[in-house]
C-alpha positions in Angstrom: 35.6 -65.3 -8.1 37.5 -62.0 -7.4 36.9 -58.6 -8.8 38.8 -55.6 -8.4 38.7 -53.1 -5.7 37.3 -50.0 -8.3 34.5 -52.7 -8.7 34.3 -53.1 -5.5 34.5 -49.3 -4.5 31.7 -48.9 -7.5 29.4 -51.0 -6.1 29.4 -50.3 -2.8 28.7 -46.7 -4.1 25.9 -47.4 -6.2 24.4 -49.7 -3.8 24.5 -46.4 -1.4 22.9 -44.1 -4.3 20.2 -46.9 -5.0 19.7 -47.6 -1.4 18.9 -43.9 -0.2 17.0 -43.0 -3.3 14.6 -46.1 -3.0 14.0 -45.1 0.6 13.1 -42.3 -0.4 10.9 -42.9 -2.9 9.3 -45.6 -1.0 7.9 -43.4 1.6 6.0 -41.8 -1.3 2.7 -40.0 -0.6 -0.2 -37.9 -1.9 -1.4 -34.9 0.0 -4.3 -36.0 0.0 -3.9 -39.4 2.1 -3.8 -39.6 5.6 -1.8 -42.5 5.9 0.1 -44.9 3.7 -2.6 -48.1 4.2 -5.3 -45.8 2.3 -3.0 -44.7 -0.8 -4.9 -45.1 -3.9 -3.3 -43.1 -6.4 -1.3 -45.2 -9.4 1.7 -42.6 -9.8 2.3 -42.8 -5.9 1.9 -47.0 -5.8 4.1 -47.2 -8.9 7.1 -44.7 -7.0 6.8 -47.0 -4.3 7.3 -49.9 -6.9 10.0 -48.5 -8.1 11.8 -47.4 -4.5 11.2 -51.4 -3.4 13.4 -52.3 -6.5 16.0 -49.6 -5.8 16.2 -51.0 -2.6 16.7 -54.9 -4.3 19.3 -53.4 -6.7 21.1 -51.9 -3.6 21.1 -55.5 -2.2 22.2 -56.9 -5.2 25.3 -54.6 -5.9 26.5 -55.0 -1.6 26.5 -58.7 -2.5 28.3 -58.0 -5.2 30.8 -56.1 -3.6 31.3 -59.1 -1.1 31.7 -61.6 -3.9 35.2 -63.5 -3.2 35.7 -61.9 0.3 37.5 -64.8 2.5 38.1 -64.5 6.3 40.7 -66.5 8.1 39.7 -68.5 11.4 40.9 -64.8 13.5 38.5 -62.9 11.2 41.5 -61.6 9.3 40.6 -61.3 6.0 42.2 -63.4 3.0 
């Protein structure tokens, strides 16, 4: 399979976007907790739902961006 390079450009900048934003939302929060093992709160746990999956969509669109890359026995690529 090969796609494009603006696909490939696209994806790799997505998966970027996705990646830092789910990072960020995975260290999600309250105030009120004094550390992430004690979090109780249903909007914080479902942020950090939601940053976990950012960070599989980020996965997803790297693989993507690989899909059809071919090296050569040098490591040149094809």
């Amino acid at each position: 399979m090969k796609i494009g390079a603006a696909t490939r450009f696209l994806s790799v900048v997505a998966a970027v976007f996705l990646g830092v934003a789910g990072l960020h939302e995975w260290s999600a929060k309250s105030s009120e907790m004094g550390s992430y093992k004690e979090e109780t709160s249903s909007a914080v746990l479902a942020v950090r739902a939601q940053g976990k999956l950012k960070i599989g969509l980020a996965i997803g669109f790297i693989a993507l961006a690989s899909a059809g890359v071919s090296f050569d026995e040098n490591g040149n690529r094809n």
